[in-house]
C-alpha positions in Angstrom: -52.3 51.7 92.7 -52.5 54.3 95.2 -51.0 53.7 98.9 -54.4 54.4 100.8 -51.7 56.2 103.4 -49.9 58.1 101.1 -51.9 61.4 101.4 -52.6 63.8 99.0 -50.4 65.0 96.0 -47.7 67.2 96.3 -48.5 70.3 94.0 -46.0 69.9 91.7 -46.9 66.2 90.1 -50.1 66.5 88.0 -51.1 62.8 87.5 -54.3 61.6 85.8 -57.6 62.2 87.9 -58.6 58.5 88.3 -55.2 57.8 90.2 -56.6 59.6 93.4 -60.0 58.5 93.1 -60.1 57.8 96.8 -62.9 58.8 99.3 -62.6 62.4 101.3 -63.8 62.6 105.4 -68.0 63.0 105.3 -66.2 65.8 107.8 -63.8 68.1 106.7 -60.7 68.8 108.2 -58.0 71.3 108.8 -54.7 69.8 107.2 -52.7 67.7 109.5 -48.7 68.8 109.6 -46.9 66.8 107.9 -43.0 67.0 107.5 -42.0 69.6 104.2 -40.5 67.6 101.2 -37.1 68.8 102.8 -37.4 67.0 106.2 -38.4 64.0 104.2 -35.5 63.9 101.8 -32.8 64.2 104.9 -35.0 61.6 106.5 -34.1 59.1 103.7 -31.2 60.2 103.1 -30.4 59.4 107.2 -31.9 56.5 107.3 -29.3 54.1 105.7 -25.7 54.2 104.5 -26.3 52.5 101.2 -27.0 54.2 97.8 -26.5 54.2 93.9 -23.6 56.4 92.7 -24.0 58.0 88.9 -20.7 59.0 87.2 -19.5 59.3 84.0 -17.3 57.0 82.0 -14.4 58.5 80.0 -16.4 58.1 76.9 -19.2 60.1 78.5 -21.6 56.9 79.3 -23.6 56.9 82.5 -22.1 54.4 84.8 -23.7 53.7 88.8 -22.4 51.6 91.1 -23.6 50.9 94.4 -21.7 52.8 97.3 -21.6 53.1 101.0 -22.0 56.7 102.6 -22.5 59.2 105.4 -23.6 62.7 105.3 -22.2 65.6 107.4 -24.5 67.9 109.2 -26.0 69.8 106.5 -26.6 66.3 104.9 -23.9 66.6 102.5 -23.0 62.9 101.4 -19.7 62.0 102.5 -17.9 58.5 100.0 -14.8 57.0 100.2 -14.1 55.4 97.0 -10.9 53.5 95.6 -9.4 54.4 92.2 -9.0 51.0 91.7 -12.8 50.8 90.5 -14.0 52.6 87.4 -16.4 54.8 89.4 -13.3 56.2 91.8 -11.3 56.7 88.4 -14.6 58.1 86.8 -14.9 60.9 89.5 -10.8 61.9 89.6 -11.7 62.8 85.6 -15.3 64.5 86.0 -16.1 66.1 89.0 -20.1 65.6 88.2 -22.0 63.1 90.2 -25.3 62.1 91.4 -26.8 59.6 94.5 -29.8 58.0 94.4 -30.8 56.7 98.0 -33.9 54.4 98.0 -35.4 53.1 101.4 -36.4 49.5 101.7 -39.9 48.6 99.9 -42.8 49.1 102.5 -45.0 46.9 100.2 -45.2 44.7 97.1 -44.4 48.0 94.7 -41.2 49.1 95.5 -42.2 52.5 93.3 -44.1 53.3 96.6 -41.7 53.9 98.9 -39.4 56.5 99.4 -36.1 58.0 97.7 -34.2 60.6 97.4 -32.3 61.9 94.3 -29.2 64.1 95.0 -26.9 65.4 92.0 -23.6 67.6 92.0 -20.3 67.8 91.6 -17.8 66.4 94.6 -15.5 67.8 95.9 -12.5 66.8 97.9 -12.4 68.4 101.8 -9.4 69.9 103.1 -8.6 71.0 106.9 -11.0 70.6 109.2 -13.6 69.5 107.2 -11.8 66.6 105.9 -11.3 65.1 109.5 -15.1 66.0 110.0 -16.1 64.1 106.7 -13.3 60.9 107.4 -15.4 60.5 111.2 -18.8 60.6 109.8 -17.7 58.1 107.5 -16.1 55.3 109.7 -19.3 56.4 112.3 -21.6 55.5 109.3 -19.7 52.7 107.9 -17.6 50.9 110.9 -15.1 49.0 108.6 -14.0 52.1 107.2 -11.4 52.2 109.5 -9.4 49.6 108.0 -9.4 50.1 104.4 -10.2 54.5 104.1 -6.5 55.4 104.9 -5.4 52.9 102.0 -3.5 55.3 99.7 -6.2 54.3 96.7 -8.6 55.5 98.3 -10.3 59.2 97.8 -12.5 61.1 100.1 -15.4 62.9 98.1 -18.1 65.3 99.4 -20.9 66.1 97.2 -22.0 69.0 96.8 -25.3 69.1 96.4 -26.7 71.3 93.1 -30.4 69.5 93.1 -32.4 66.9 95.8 -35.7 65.9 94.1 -37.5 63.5 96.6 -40.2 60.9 95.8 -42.4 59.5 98.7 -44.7 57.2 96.8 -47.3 57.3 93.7 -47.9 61.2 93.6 -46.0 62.0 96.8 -43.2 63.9 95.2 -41.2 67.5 95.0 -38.2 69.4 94.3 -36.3 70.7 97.3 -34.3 74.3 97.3 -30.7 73.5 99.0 -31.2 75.9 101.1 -34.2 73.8 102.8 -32.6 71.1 102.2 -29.4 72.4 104.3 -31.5 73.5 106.8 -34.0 70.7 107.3 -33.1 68.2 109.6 -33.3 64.1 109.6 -37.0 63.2 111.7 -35.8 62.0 115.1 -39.0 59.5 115.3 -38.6 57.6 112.0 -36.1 55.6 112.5 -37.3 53.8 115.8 -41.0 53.7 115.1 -41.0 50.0 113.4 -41.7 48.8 117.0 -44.3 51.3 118.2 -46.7 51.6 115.1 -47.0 47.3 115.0 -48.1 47.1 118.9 -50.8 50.3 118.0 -52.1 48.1 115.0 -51.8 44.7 116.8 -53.3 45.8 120.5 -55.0 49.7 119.6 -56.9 49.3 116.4 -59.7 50.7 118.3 -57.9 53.5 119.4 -57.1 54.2 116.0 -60.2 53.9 114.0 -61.4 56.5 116.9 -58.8 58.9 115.4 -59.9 58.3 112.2 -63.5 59.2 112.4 -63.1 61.8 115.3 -60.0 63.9 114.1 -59.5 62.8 110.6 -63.3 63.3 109.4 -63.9 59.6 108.5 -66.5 59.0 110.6 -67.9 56.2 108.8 -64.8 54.3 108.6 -65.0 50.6 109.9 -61.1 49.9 110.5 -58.2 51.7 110.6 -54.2 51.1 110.9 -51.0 52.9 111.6 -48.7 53.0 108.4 -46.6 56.0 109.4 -45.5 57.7 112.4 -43.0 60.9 112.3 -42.5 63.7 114.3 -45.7 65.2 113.2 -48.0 63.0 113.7 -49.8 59.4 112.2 -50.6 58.0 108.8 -53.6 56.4 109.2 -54.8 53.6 106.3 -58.6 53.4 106.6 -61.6 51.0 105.6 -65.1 52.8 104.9 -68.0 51.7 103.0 -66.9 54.3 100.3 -63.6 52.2 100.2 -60.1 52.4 100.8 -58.9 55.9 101.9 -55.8 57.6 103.5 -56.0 59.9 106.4 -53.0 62.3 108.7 -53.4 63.0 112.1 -51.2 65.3 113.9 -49.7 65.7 117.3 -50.1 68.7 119.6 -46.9 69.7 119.6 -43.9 68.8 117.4 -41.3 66.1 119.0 -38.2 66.7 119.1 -36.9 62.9 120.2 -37.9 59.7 120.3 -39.4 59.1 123.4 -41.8 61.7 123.6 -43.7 59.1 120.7 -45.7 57.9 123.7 -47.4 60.6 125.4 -47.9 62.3 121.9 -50.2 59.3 121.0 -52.0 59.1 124.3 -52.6 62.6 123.6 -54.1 61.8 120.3 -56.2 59.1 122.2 -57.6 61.7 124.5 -58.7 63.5 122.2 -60.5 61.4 119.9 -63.1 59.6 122.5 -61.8 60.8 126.1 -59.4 59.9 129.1 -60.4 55.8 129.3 -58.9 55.0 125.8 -56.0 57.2 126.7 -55.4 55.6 130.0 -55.6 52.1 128.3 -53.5 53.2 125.8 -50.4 54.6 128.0 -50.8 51.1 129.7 -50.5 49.4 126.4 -48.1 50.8 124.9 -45.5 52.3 127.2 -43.0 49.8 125.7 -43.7 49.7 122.6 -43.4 53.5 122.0 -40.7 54.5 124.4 -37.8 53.0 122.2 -35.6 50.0 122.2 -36.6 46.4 120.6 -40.1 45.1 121.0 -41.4 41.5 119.9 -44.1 41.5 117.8 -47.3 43.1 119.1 -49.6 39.6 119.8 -46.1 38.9 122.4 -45.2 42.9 123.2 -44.4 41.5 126.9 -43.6 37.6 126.2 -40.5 36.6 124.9 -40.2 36.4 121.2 -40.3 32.5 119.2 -38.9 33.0 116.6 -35.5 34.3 116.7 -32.5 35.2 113.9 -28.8 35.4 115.1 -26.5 36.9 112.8 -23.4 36.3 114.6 -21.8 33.3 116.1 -21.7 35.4 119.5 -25.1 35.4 119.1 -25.9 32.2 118.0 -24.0 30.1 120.4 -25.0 32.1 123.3 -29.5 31.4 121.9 -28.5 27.8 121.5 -26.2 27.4 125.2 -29.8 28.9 126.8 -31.3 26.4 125.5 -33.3 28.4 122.5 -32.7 26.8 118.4 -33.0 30.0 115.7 -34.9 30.2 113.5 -32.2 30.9 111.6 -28.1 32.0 111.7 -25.8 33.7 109.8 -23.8 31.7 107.0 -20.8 32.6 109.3 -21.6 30.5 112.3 -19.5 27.3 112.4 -17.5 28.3 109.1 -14.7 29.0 111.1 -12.7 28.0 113.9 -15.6 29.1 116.5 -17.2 26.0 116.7 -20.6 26.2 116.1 -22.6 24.9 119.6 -24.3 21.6 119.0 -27.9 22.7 119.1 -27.5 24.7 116.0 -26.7 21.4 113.6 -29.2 21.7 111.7 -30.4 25.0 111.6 -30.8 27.2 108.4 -27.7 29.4 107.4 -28.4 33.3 105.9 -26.0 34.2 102.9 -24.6 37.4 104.5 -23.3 40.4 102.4 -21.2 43.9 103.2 -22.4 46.0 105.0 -25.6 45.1 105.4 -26.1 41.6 106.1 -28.8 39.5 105.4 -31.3 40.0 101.8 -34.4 41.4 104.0 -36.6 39.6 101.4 -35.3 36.4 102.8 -35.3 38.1 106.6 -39.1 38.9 105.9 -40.1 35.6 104.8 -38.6 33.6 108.0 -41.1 36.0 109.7 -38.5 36.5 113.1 -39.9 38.4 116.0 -36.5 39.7 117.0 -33.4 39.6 115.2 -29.9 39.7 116.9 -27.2 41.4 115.5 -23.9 43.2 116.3 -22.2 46.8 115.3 -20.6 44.6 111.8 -23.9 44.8 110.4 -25.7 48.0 111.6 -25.6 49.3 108.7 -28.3 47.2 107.5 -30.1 47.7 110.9 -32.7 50.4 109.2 -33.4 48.1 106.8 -35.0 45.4 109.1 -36.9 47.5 111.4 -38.2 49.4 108.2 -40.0 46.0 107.9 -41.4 46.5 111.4 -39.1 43.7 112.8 -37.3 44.2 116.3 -33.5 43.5 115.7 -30.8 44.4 118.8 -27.1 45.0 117.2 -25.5 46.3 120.5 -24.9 43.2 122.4 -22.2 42.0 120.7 -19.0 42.4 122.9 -16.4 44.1 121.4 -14.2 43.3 124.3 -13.2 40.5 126.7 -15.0 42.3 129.8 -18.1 43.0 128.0 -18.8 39.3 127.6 -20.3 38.1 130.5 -22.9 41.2 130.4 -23.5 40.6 126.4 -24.9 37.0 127.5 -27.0 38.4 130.4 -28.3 40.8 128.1 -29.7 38.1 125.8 -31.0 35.9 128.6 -33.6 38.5 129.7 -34.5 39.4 126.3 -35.4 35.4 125.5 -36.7 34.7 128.7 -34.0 32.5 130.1 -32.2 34.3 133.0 -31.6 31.5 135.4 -30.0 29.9 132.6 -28.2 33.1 131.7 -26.4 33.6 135.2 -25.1 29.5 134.7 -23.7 30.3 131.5 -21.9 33.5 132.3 -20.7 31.8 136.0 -18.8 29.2 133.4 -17.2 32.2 131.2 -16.3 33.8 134.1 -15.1 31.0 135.5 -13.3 29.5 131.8 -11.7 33.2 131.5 -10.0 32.7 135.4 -8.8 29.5 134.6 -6.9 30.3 131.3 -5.1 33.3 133.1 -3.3 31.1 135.5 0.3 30.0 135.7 1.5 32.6 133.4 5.5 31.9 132.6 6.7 34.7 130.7 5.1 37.8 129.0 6.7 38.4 125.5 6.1 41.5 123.5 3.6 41.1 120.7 2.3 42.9 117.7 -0.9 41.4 116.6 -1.4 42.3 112.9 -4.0 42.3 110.2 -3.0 41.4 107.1 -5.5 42.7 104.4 -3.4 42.1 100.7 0.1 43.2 101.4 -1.4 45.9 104.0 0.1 46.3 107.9 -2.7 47.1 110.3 -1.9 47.3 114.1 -4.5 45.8 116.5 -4.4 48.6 119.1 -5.2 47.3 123.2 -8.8 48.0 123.1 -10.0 45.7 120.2 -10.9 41.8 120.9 -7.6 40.8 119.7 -5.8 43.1 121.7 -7.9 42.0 124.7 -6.4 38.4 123.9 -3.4 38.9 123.7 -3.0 40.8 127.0 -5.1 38.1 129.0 -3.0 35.4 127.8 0.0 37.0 129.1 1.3 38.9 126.0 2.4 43.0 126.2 1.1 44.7 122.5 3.9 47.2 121.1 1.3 49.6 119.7 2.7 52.3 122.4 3.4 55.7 119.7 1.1 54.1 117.3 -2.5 56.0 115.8 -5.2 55.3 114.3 -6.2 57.0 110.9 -10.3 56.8 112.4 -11.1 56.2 116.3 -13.6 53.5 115.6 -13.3 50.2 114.3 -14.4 46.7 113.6 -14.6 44.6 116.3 -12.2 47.3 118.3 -9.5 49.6 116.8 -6.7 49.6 114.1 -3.8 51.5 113.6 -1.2 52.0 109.9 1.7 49.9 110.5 4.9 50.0 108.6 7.8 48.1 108.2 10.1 50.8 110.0 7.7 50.6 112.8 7.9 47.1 113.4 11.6 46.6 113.0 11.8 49.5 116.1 9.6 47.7 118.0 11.4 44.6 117.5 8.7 41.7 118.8 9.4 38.2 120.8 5.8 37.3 118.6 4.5 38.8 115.6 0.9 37.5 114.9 -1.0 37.7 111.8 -4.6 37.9 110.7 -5.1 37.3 107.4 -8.9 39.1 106.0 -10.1 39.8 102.9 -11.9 37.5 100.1 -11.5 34.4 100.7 -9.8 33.7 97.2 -7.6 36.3 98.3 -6.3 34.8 102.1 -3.7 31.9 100.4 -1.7 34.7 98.5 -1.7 37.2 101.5 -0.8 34.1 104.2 2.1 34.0 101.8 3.4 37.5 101.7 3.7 37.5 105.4 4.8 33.8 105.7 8.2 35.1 104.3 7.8 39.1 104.2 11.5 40.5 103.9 11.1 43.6 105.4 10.5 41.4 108.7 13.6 39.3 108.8 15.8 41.3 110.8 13.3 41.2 114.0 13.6 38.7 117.1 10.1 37.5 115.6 11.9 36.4 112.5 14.3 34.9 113.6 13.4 32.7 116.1 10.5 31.3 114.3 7.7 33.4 116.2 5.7 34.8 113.0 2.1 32.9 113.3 0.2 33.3 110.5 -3.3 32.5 112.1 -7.1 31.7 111.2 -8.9 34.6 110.3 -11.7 34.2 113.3 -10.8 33.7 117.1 -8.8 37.2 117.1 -11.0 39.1 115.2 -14.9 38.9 116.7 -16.4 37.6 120.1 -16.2 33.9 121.7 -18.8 32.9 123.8 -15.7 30.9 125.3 -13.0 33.6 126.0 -11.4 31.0 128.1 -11.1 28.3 125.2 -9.3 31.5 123.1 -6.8 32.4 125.8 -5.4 29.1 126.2 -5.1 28.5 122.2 -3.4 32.1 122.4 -0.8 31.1 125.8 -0.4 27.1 124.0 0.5 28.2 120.6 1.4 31.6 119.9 2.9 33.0 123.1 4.3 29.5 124.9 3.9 30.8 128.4 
């Protein structure tokens, strides 16, 4: 069935006649822009960091496997792949590949909806644009910059040969690489979730005036927002005639995000005058000048029904006194104690990289969802369902905790209760810093298999350790990838630790979990470590794989564990 918004055909899909049965405007017209087939393809392709990779096998089969990706600046996809799976071996044999990138159903039919096809052959970077291609990756896909410097693992750029790109039932076209090079991603898309539920909640009026005055539908009887690009509005309309789909376009192309606003007060104005549009900007000023909005019947209350991802955020809902909806199935698995108000509460099954199954999101029905940079990734994908989600307030260091928490007590309405909580961090964080004996010299480690990574100073752990007294040896030591998850990593090798010679060697073990008991074992006993101070007085702590690794809503409680048992000052 035909997506009333989906607009006409593109030329080059002939479909049979009774598909687009679908009433015309009683007033004809002149076409609406919309974006060109190319700017809808980088769109998609933009829009999230997840797609299906084709290869082929070594007997010539088809095999796909799902991948994680970025795309350079000419939307080029960028994949780091391991040989160690058949599609990494696949590509080192045949060059050919294709990526098909699908955005998350807008409907029941998840054939109408968009995706993007993209076929070539990769090719390995060198020089300059292999540093270019490594960023965009670890930019796009934040744990990257842990496992991408592994010496299995290959960087691949495709490049592209064909694009074919499929917006819906008879929505569809072929794209030239040259426009497809020189299109660019829509800078409205991605944040218009927000703004398009307040205009269909609060301006329904407003938009069954666009409909009949600038779209030609002027016996149309309702009318809602299903679109909303740089261009202009999809509009889904009711008439008498039934079910049709209409495009209204803005005065002037946008070039960002926050010009969304006036472009649809403009539209306003000029479908039945300067009152609507005045109500309107009053409206809808935050719903269409960016940034997380609750849903539009609350657009300036605090949301009710809130999902935490994170313990972070979880603890720090439940401490101001609000119970989730629901939580991440990390919260209280570890050793961050889960606060007592969320006994009780239903646990999400969260997956890499991109969190929870958004058919299980949708269902719970959240008017905000709280997140953190692990799991942007999957951050399209719930506001693609018109759902507010925040992922920034997650501290990734000690001195960004205090503002994460005040940050979340505005947003849910609890700010007196906010400034308590953060006095008693503050306060906890103070406390544990006193009395400092002795400051040994540390290197904090993540152990991933039988893999060395360096936590560098500016990652949580690294915060920890230097508030509790410790000085990290990471001084000479670089990253392979400026960014990382929750701070910043660096290759560490034996050599480089005997030099260093540590007081305190500290180990995180992360991974599968059927794969931490085998790895807690390498570096119970690891040889190339005995020689080192560490070693030999007994000061190798193999630790839990939680405190050092994301954000405590008790900072304090983590820097005396850290002084009482690893560092004994």
């Amino acid at each position: 069935m035909l997506d009333p918004s989906a607009g006409a055909p593109v030329a080059d899909h002939d479909a049979p006649a009774d598909v687009f049965t679908v009433p015309g405007p009683l007033e004809p017209r002149a076409p609406a822009p919309r974006p060109s087939a190319a700017e809808e393809a980088r769109t998609i392709v933009a829009g999230t960091t997840v797609a299906t990779l084709g290869t082929l096998s070594e007997d010539g089969a088809p095999w796909a496997s799902m991948v994680a990706f970025a795309t350079l600046p000419d939307g080029r996809p960028v994949i780091v792949v391991s040989t160690l799976a058949e599609h990494g071996r696949n590509l080192l044999r045949d060059r050919r590949a294709g990526l098909s990138v699908v955005i998350p159903p807008r409907g029941s039919d998840p054939l109408d909806s968009g995706r993007v096809s993209l076929a070539g052959t990769v090719e390995a970077p060198e020089g300059e644009e292999a540093q270019a291609a490594q960023d965009a990756y670890v930019r796009a896909v934040p744990p990257a910059g842990l496992f991408a410097g592994f010496g299995d693992f290959r960087t691949w750029v495709l490049r592209v040969d064909r694009v074919r790109w499929v917006g819906g039932y008879g929505r569809m076209d072929s794209v030239t690489m040259a426009d497809y090079a020189a299109a660019e991603p829509d800078p409205v898309v991605p944040g218009a979730a927000p703004a398009i539920q307040h205009l269909n909640a609060d301006h329904a009026d407003a938009l069954l005036d666009m409909g009949r005055s600038l779209a030609g539908f002027t016996d149309a009887t309702a009318a809602r927002c299903t679109g909303a690009d740089r261009y202009g509005l999809d509009l889904a309309l009711e008439t008498p005639r039934g079910k049709a789909g209409a495009r209204v376009g803005f005065d002037e192309r946008l070039d960002a995000p926050s010009g969304l606003r006036a472009a649809t007060v403009a539209l306003a104005r000029r479908a039945r005058g300067g009152l609507a549009a005045l109500l309107l900007a009053l409206g809808v000023v935050a719903g269409l000048a960016g940034g997380p909005l609750a849903d539009g019947a609350r657009a300036a209350g605090t949301p009710k029904r809130v999902v935490t991802l994170t313990p972070f955020t979880s603890n720090v809902a439940s401490r101001l006194g609000v119970r989730p909806t629901a939580v991440g199935d990390g919260v209280g698995t570890g050793r961050i104690a889960a606060a007592p108000g969320l006994k009780g509460v239903r646990r999400l099954p969260m997956s890499h990289p991109d969190g929870p199954n958004i058919e299980t999101l949708i269902r719970l029905r959240p008017d905000l969802v709280l997140s953190s940079p692990n799991w942007r990734s999957g951050t399209p994908r719930i506001q693609a369902q018109r759902i507010p989600v925040v992922d920034g307030w997650e501290p990734l260091r000690v001195n960004n905790v205090s503002p994460g928490v005040r940050r979340i007590a505005r947003r849910l309405g609890k700010v007196s209760q906010g400034a308590r909580l953060t006095k008693r961090i503050d306060a906890g964080i103070r406390k544990a810093r006193t009395g400092v004996t002795k400051r040994p010299k540390v290197l904090l480690v993540l152990g991933i298999g039988r893999n060395t990574i360096a936590f560098l100073p500016n990652s949580w752990g690294g915060d920890m350790i230097r508030y509790a007294g410790g000085s990290l040896l990471t001084a000479g030591l670089k990253p392979t990838f400026n960014a990382g998850i929750p701070g910043s990593f660096a290759p560490l090798s034996d050599e480089e630790v005997l030099a260093r010679d540590p007081d305190v060697i500290v180990v995180v073990p992360h991974g599968n979990a059927k794969d931490i008991p085998s790895t807690v074992d390498y570096f119970r006993s690891k040889p190339g470590w005995a020689p080192t101070r560490a070693a030999r007085e007994g000061n190798i702590h193999i630790v839990d794989p939680d405190r050092l690794l994301q954000a405590s809503d008790d900072p304090g409680a983590v820097i005396r564990w850290v002084r009482r048992d690893l560092l004994k000052n």
